[in-house]
Biopython code that builds the backbone (N, CA, C, O; Angstrom):
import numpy as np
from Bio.PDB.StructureBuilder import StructureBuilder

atoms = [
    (1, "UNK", "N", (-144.338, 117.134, 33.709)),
    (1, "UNK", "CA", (-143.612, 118.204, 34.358)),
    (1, "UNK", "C", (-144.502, 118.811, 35.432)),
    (1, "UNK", "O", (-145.628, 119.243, 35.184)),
    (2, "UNK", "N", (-143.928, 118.823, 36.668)),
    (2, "UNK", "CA", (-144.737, 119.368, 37.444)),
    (2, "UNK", "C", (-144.733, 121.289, 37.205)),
    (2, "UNK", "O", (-143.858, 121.848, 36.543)),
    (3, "UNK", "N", (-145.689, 121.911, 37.776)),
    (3, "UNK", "CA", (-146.112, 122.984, 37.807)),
    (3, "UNK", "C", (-146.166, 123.514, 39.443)),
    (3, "UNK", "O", (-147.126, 123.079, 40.080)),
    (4, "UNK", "N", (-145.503, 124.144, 39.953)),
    (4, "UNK", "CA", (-145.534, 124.987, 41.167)),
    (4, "UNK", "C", (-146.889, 125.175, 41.342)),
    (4, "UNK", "O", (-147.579, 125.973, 40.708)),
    (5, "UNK", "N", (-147.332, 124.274, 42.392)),
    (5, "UNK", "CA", (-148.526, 125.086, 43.365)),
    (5, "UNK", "C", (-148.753, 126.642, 43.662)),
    (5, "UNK", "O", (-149.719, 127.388, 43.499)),
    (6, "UNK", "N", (-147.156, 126.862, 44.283)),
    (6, "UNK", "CA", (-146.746, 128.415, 44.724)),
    (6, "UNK", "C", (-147.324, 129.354, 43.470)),
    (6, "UNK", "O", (-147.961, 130.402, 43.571)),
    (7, "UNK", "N", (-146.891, 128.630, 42.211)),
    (7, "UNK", "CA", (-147.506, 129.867, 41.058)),
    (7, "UNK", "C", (-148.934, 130.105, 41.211)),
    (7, "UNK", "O", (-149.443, 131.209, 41.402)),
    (8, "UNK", "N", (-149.563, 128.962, 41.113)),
    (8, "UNK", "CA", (-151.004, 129.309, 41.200)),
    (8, "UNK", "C", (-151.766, 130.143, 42.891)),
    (8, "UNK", "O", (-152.828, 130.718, 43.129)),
    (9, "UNK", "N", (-150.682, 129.828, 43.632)),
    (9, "UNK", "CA", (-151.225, 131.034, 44.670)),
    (9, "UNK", "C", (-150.720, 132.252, 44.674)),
    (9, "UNK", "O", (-150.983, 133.072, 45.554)),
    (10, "UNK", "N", (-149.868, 132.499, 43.583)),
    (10, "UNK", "CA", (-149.642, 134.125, 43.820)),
    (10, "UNK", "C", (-150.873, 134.477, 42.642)),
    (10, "UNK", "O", (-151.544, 135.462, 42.950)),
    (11, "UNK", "N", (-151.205, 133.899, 41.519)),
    (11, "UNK", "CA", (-152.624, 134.450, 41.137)),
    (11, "UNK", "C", (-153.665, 134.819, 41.954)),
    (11, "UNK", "O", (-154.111, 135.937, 42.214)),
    (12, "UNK", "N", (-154.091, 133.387, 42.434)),
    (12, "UNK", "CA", (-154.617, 133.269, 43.705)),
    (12, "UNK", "C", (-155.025, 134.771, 44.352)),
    (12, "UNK", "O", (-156.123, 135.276, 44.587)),
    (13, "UNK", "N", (-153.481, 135.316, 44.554)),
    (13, "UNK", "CA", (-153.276, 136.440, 45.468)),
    (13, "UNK", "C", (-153.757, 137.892, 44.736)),
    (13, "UNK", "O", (-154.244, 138.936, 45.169)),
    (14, "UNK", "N", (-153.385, 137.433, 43.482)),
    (14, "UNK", "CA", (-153.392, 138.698, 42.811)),
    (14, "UNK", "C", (-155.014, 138.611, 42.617)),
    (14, "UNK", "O", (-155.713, 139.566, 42.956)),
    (15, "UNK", "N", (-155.476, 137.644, 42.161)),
    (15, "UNK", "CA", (-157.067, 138.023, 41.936)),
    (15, "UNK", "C", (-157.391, 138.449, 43.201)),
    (15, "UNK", "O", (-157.825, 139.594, 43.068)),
    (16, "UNK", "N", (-157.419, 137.950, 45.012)),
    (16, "UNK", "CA", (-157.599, 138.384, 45.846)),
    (16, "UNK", "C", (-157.615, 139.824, 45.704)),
    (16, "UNK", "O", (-158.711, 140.380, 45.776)),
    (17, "UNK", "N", (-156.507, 140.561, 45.503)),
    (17, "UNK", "CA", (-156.080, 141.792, 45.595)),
    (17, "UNK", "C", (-157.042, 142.789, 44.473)),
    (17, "UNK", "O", (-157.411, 143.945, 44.679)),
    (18, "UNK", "N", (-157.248, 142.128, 43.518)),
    (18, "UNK", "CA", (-157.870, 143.191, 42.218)),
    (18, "UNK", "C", (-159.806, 142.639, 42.041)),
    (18, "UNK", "O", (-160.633, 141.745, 42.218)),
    (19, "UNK", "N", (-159.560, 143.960, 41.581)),
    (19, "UNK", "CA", (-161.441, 143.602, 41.304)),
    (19, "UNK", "C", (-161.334, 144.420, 39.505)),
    (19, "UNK", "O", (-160.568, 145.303, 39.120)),
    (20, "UNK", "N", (-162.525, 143.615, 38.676)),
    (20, "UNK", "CA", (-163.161, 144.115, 37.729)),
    (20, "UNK", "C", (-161.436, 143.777, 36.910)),
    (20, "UNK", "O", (-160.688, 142.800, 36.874)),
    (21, "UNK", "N", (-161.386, 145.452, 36.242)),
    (21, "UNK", "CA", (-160.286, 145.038, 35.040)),
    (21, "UNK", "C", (-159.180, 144.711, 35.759)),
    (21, "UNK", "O", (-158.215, 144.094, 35.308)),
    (22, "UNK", "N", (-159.299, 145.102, 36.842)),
    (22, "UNK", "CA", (-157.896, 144.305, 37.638)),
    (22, "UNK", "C", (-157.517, 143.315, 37.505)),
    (22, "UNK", "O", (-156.359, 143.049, 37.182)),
    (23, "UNK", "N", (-158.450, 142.480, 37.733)),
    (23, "UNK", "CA", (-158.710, 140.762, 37.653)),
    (23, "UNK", "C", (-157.848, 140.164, 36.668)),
    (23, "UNK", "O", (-156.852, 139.441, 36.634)),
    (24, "UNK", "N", (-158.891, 140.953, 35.619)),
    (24, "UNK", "CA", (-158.228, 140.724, 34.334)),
    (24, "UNK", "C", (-156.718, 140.705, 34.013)),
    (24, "UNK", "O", (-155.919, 139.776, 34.136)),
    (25, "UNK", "N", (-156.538, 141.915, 33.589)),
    (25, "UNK", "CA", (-155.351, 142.132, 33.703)),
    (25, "UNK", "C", (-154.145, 141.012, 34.255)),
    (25, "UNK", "O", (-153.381, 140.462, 33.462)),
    (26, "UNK", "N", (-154.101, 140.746, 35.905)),
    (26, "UNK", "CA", (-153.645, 140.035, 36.531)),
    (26, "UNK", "C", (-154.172, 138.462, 36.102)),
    (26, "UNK", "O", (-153.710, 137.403, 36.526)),
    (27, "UNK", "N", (-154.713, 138.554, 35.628)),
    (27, "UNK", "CA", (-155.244, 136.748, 35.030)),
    (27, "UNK", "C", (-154.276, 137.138, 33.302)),
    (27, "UNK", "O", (-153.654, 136.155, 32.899)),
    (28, "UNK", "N", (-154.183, 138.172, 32.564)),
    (28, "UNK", "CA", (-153.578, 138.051, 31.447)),
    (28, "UNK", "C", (-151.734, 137.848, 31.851)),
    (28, "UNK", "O", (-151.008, 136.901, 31.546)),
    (29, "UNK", "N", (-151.495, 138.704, 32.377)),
    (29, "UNK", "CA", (-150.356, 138.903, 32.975)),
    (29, "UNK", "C", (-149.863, 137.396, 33.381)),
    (29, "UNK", "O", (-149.028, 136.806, 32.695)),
    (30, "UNK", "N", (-150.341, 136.928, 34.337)),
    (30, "UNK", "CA", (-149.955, 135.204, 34.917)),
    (30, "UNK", "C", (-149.925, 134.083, 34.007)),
    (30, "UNK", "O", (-149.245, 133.068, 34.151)),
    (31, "UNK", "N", (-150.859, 134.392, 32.886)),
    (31, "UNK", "CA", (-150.909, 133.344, 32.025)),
    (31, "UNK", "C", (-149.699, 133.284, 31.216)),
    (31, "UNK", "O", (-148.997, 132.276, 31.141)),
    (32, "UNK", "N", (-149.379, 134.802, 30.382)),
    (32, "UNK", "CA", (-148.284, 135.581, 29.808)),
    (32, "UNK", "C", (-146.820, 134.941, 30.353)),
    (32, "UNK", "O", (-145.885, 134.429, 29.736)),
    (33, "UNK", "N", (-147.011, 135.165, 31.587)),
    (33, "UNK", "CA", (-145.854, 134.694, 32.039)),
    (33, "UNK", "C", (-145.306, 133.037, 32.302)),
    (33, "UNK", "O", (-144.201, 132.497, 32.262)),
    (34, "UNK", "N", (-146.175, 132.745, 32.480)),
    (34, "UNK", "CA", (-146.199, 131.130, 32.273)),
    (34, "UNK", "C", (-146.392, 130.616, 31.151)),
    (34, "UNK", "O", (-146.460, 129.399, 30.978)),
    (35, "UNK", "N", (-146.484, 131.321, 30.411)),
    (35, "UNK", "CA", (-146.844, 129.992, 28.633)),
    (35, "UNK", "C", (-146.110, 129.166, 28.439)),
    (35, "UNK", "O", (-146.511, 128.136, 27.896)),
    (36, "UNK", "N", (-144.800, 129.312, 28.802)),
    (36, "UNK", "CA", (-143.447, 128.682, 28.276)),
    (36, "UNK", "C", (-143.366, 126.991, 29.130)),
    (36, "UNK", "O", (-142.897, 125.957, 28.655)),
    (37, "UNK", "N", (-144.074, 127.222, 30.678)),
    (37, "UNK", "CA", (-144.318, 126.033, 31.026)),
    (37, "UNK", "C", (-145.403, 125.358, 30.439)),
    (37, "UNK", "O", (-145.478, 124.134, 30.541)),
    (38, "UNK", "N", (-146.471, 126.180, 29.682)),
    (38, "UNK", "CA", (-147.743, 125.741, 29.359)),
    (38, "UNK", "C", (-147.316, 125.076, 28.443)),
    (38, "UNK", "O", (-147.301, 123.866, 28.670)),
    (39, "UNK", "N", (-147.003, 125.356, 27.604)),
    (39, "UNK", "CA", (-146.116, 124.778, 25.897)),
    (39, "UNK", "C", (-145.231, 123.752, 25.977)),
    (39, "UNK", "O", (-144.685, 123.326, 24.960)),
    (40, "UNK", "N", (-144.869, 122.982, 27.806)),
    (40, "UNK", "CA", (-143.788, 122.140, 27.719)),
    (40, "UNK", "C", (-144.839, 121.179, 27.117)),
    (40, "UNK", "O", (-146.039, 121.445, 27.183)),
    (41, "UNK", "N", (-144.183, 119.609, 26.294)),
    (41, "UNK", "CA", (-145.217, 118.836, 26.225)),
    (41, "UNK", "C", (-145.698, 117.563, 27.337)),
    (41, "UNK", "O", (-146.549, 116.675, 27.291)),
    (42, "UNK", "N", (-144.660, 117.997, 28.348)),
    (42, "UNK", "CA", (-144.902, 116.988, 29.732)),
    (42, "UNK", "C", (-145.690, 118.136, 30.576)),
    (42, "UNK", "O", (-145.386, 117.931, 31.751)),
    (43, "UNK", "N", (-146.484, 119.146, 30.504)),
    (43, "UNK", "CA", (-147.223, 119.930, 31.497)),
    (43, "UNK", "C", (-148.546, 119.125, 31.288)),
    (43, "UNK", "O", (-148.895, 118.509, 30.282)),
    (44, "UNK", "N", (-149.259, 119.290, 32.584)),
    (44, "UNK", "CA", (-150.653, 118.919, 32.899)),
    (44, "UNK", "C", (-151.404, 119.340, 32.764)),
    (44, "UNK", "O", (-152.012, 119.522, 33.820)),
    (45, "UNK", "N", (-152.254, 120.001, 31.257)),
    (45, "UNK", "CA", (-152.861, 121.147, 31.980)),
    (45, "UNK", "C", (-154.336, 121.035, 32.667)),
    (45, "UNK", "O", (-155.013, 121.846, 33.299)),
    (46, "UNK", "N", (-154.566, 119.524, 32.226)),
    (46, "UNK", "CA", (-156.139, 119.288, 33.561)),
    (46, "UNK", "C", (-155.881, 119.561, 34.756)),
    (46, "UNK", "O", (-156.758, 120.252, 35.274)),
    (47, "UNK", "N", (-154.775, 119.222, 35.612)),
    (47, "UNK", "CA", (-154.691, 119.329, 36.357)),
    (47, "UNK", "C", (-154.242, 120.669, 36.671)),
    (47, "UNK", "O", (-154.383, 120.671, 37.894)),
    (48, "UNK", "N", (-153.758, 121.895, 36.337)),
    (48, "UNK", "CA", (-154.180, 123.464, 36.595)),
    (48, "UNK", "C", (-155.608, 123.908, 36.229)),
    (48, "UNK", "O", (-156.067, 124.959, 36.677)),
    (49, "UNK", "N", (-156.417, 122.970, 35.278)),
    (49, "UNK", "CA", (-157.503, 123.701, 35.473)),
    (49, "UNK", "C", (-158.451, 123.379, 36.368)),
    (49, "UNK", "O", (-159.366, 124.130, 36.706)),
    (50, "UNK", "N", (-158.193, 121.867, 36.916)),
    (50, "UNK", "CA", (-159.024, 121.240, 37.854)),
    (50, "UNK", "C", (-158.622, 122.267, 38.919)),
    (50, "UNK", "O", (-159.569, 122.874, 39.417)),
    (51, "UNK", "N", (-157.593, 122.526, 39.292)),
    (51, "UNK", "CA", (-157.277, 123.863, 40.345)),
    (51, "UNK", "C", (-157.590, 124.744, 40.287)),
    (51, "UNK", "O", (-157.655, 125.272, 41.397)),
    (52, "UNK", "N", (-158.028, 125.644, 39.117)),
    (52, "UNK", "CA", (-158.388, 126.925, 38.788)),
    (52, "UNK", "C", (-160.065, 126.639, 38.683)),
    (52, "UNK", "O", (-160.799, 127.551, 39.064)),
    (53, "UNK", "N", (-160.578, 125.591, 38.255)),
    (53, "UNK", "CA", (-161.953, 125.637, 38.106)),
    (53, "UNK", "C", (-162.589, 124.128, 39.027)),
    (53, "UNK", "O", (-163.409, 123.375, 38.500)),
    (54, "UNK", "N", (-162.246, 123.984, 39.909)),
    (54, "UNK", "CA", (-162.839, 122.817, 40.929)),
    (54, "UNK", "C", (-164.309, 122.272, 40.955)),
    (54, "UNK", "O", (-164.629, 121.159, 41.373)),
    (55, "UNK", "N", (-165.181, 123.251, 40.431)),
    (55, "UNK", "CA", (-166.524, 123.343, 40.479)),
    (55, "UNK", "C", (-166.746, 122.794, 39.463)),
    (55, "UNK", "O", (-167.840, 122.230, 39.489)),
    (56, "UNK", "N", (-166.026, 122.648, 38.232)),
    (56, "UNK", "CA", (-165.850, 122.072, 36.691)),
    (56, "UNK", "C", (-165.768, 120.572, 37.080)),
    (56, "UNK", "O", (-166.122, 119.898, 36.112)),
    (57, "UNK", "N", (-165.465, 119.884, 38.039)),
    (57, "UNK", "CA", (-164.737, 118.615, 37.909)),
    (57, "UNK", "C", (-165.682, 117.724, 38.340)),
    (57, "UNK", "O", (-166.040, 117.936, 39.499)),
    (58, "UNK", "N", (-166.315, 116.601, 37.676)),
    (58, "UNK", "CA", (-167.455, 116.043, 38.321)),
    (58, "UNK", "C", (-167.430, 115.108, 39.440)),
    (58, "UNK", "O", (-168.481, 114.665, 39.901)),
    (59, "UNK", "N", (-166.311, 114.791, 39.892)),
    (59, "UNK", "CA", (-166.322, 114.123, 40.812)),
    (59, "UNK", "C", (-165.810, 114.708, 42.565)),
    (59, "UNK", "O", (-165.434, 114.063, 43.544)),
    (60, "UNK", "N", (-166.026, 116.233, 42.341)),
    (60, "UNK", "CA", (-166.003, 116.886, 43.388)),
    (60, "UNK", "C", (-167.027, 116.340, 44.980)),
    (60, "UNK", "O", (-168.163, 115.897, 45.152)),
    (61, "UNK", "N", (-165.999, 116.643, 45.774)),
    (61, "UNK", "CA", (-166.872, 116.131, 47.305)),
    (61, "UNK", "C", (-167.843, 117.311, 47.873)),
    (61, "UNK", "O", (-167.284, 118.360, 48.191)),
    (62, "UNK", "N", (-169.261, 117.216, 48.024)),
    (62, "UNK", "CA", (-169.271, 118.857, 48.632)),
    (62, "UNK", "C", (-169.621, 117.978, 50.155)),
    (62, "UNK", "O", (-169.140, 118.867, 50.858)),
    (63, "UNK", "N", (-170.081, 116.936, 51.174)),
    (63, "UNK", "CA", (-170.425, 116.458, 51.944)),
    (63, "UNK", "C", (-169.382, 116.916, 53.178)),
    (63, "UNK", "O", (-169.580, 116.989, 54.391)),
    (64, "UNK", "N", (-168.540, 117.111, 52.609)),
    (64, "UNK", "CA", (-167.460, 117.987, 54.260)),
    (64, "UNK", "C", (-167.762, 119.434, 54.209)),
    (64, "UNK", "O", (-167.531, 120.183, 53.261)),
    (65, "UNK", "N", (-168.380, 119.778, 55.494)),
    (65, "UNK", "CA", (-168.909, 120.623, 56.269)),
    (65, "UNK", "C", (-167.191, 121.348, 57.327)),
    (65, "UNK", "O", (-166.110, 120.809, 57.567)),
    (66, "UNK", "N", (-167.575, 122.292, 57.565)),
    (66, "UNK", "CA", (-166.361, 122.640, 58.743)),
    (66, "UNK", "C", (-166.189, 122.003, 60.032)),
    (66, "UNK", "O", (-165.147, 121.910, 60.681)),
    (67, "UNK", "N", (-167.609, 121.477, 60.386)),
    (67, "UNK", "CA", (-167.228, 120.922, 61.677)),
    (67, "UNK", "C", (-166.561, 119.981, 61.246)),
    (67, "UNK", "O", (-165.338, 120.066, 61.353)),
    (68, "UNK", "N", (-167.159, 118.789, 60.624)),
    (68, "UNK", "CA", (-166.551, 117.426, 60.409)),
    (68, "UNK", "C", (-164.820, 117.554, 59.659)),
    (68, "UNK", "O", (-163.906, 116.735, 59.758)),
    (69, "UNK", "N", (-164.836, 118.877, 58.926)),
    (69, "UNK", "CA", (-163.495, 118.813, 58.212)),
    (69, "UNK", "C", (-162.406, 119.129, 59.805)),
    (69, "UNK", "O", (-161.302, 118.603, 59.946)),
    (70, "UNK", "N", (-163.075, 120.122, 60.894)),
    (70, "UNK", "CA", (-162.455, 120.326, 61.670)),
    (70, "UNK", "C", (-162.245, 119.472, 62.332)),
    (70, "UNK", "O", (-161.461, 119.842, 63.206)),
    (71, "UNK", "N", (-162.548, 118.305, 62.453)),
    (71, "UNK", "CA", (-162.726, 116.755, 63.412)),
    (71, "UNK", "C", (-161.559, 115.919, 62.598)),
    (71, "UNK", "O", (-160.855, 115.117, 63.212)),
    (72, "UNK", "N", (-161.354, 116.195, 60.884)),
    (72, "UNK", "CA", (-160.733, 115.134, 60.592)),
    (72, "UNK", "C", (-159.374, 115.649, 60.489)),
    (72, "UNK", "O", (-158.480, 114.806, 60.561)),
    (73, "UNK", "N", (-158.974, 117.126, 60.303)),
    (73, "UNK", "CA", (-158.019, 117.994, 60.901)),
    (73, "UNK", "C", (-157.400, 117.553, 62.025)),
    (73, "UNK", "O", (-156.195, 117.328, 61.918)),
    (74, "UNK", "N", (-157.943, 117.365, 63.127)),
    (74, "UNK", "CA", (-157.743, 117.450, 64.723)),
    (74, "UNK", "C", (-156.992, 115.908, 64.411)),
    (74, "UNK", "O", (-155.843, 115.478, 64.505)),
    (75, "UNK", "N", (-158.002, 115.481, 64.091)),
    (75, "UNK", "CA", (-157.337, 113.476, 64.009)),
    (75, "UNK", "C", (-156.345, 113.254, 62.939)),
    (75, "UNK", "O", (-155.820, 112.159, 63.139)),
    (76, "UNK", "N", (-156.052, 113.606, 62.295)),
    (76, "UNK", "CA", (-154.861, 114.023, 60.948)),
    (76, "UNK", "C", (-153.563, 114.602, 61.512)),
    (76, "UNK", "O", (-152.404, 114.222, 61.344)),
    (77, "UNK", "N", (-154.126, 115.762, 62.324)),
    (77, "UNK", "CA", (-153.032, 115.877, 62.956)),
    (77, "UNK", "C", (-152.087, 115.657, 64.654)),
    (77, "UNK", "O", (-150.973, 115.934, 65.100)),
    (78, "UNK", "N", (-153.386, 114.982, 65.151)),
    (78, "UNK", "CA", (-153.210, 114.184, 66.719)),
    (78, "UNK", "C", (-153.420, 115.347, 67.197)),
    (78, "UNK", "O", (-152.539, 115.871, 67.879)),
    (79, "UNK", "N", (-154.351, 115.854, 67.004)),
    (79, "UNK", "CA", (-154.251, 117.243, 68.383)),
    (79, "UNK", "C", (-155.031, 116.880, 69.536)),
    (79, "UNK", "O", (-156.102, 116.283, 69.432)),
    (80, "UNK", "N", (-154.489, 117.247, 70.704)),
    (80, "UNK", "CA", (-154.844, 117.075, 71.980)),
    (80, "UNK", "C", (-156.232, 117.964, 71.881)),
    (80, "UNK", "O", (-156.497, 118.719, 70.946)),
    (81, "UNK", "N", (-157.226, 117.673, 73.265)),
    (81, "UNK", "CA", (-158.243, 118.828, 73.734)),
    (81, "UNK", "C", (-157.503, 120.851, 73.598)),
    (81, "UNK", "O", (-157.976, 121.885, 73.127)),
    (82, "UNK", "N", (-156.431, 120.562, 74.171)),
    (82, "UNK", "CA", (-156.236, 121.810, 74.511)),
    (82, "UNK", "C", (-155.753, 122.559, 72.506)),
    (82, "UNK", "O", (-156.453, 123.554, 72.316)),
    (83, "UNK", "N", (-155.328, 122.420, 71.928)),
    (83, "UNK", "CA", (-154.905, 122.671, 70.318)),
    (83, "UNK", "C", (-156.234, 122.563, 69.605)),
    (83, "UNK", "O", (-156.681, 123.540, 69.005)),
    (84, "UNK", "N", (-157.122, 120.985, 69.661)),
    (84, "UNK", "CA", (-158.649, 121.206, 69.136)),
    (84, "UNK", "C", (-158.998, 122.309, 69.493)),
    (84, "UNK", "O", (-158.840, 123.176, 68.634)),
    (85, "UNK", "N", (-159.594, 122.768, 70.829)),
    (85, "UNK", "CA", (-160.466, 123.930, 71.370)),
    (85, "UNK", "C", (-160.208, 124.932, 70.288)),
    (85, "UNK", "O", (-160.986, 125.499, 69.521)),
    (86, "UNK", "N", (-158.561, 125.017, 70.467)),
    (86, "UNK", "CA", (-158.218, 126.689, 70.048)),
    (86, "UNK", "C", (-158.347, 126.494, 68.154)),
    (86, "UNK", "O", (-158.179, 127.479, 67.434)),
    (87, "UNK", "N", (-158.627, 125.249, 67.627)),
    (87, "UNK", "CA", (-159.002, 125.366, 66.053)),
    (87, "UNK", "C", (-160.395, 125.631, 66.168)),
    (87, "UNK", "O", (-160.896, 126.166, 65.179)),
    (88, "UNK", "N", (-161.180, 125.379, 67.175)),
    (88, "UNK", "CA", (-162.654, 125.334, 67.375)),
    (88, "UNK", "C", (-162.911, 126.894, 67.233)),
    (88, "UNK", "O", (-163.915, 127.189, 66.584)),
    (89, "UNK", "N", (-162.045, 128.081, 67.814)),
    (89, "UNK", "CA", (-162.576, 128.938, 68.095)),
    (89, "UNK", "C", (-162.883, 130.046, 66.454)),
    (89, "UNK", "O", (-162.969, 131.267, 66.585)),
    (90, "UNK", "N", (-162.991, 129.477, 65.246)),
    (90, "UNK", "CA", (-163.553, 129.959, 64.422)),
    (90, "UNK", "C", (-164.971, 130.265, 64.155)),
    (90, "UNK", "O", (-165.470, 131.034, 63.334)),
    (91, "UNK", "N", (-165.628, 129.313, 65.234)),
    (91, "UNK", "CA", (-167.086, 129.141, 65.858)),
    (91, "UNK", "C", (-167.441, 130.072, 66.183)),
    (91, "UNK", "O", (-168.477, 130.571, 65.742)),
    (92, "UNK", "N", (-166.794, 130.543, 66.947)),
    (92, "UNK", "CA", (-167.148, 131.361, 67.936)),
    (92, "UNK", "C", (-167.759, 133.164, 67.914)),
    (92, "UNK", "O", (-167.012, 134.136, 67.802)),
    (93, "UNK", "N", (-168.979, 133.206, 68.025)),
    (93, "UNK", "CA", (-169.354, 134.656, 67.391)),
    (93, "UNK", "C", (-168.493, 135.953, 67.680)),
    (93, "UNK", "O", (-167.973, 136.354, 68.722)),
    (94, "UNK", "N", (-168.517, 136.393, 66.587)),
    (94, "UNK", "CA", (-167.649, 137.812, 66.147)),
    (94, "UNK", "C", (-165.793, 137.381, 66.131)),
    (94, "UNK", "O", (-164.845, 138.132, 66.361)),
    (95, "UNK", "N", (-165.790, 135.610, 65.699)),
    (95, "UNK", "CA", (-164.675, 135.550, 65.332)),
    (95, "UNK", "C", (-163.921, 136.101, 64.285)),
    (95, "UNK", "O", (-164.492, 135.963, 63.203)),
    (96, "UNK", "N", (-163.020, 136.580, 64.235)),
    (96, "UNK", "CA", (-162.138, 137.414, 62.868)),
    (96, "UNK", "C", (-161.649, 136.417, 61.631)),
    (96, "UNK", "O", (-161.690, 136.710, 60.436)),
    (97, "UNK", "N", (-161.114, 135.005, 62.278)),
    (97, "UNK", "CA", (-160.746, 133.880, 60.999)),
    (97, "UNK", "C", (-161.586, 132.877, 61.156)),
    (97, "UNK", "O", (-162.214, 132.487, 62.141)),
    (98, "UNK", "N", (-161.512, 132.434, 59.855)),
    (98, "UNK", "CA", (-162.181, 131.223, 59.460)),
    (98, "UNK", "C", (-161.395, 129.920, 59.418)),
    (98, "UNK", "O", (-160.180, 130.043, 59.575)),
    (99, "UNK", "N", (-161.885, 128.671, 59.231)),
    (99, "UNK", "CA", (-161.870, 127.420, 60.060)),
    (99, "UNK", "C", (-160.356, 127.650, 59.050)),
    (99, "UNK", "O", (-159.307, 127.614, 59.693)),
    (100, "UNK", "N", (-160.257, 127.856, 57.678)),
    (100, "UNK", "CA", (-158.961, 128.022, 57.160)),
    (100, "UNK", "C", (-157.445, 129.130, 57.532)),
    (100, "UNK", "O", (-156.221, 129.081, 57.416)),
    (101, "UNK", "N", (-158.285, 129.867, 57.923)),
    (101, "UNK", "CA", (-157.214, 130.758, 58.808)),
    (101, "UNK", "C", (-156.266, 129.986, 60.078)),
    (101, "UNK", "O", (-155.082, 129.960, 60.413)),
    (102, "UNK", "N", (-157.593, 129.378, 60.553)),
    (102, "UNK", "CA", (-157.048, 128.644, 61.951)),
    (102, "UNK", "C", (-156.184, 127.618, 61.588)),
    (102, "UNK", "O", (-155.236, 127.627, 62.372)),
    (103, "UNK", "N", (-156.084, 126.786, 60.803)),
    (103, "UNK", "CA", (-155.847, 125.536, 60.099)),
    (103, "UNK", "C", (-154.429, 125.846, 60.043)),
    (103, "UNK", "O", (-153.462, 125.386, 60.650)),
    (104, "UNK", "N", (-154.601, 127.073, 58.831)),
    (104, "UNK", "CA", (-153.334, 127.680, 58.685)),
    (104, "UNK", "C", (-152.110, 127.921, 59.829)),
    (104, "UNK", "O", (-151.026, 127.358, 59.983)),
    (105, "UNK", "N", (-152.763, 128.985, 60.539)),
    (105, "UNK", "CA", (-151.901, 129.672, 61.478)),
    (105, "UNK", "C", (-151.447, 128.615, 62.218)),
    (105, "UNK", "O", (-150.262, 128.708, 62.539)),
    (106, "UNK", "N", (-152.055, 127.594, 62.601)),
    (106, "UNK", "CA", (-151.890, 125.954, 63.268)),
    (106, "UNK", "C", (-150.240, 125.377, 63.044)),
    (106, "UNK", "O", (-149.297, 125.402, 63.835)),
    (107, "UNK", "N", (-150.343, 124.746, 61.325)),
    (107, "UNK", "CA", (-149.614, 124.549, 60.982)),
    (107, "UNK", "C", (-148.327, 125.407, 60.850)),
    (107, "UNK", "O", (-147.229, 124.875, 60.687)),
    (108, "UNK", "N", (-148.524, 126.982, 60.939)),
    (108, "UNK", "CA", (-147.351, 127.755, 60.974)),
    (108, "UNK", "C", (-146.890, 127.858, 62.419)),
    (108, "UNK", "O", (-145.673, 127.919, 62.598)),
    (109, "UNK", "N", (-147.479, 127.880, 63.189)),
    (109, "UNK", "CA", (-146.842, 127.379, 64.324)),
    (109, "UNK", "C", (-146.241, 125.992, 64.697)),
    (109, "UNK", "O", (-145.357, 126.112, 65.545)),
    (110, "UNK", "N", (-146.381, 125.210, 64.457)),
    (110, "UNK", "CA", (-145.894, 123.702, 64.951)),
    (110, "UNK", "C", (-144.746, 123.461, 63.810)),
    (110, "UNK", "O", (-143.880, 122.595, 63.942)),
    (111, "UNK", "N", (-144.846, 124.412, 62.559)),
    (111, "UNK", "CA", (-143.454, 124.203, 61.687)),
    (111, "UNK", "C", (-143.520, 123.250, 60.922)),
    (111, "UNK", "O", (-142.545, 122.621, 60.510)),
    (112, "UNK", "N", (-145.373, 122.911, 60.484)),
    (112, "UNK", "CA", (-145.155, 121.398, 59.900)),
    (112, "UNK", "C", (-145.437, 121.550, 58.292)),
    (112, "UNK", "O", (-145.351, 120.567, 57.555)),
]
sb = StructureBuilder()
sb.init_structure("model")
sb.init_model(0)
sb.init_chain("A")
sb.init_seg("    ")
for serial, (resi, resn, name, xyz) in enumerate(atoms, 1):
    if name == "N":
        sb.init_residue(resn, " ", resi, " ")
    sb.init_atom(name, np.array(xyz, "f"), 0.0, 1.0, " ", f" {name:<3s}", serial, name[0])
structure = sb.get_structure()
C-alpha cells in the first residue's frame, strides 16, 4: 500500500514550524493520526523510515555537492544558458534561497 509522500511533508512542515515540546507533540499527533495506515499489512514501513531517517540507511550517496547536483538538474531538465544562470543564482552572495528553493520555484513555474 502506498503511503502519501504529501503526509510526510506536512510533518515535515509541522516539525519546521515547532521547536522543543512542539516537535514533539506534532511528531505524536502525525503518528496518532496515521496508525490506521501503519497497521495496514501491505504498508512499507522501511520505506517511511528510510524517509524520516535517511542518515540511518547505509547505502546513502553523500558525493553530490550543489554545484554538480545543479549541473545534473540543468541536464535533467534541458535548461538553456539563460534558465541555468537564473538556478545558478543561489551562489550568489547575500542570496535569500538555496539551490532547493531555486529548484523548486523552477519547477513551479514551467508547471512540471
Amino acid at each position: 500500500m502506498g503511503f502519501p509522500f504529501g503526509n510526510v511533508c506536512d510533518l515535515l512542515d509541522d516539525l519546521e514550524k515547532g521547536k522543543g515540546r512542539a516537535s514533539a507533540v506534532a511528531i505524536q499527533k502525525w503518528f496518532k493520526a496515521h496508525q490506521g495506515a501503519f497497521r495496514n499489512p501491505r504498508f512499507d514501513g522501511c520505506a517511511l523510515l528510510s524517509t524520516l531517517l535517511p542518515e540511518k540507511r547505509p547505502d546513502r550517496v553523500y558525493g553530490i555537492q550543489e554545484a554538480r547536483l545543479t549541473r545534473i538538474f540543468g541536464r535533467a531538465q534541458g535548461l538553456g544558458r539563460k534558465n541555468l544562470a537564473e538556478l545558478r543564482e543561489w551562489k550568489k552572495p547575500g542570496a535569500t534561497k538555496d539551490l532547493a528553493d531555486k529548484i523548486e520555484e523552477f519547477l513551479r513555474t514551467v508547471g512540471r
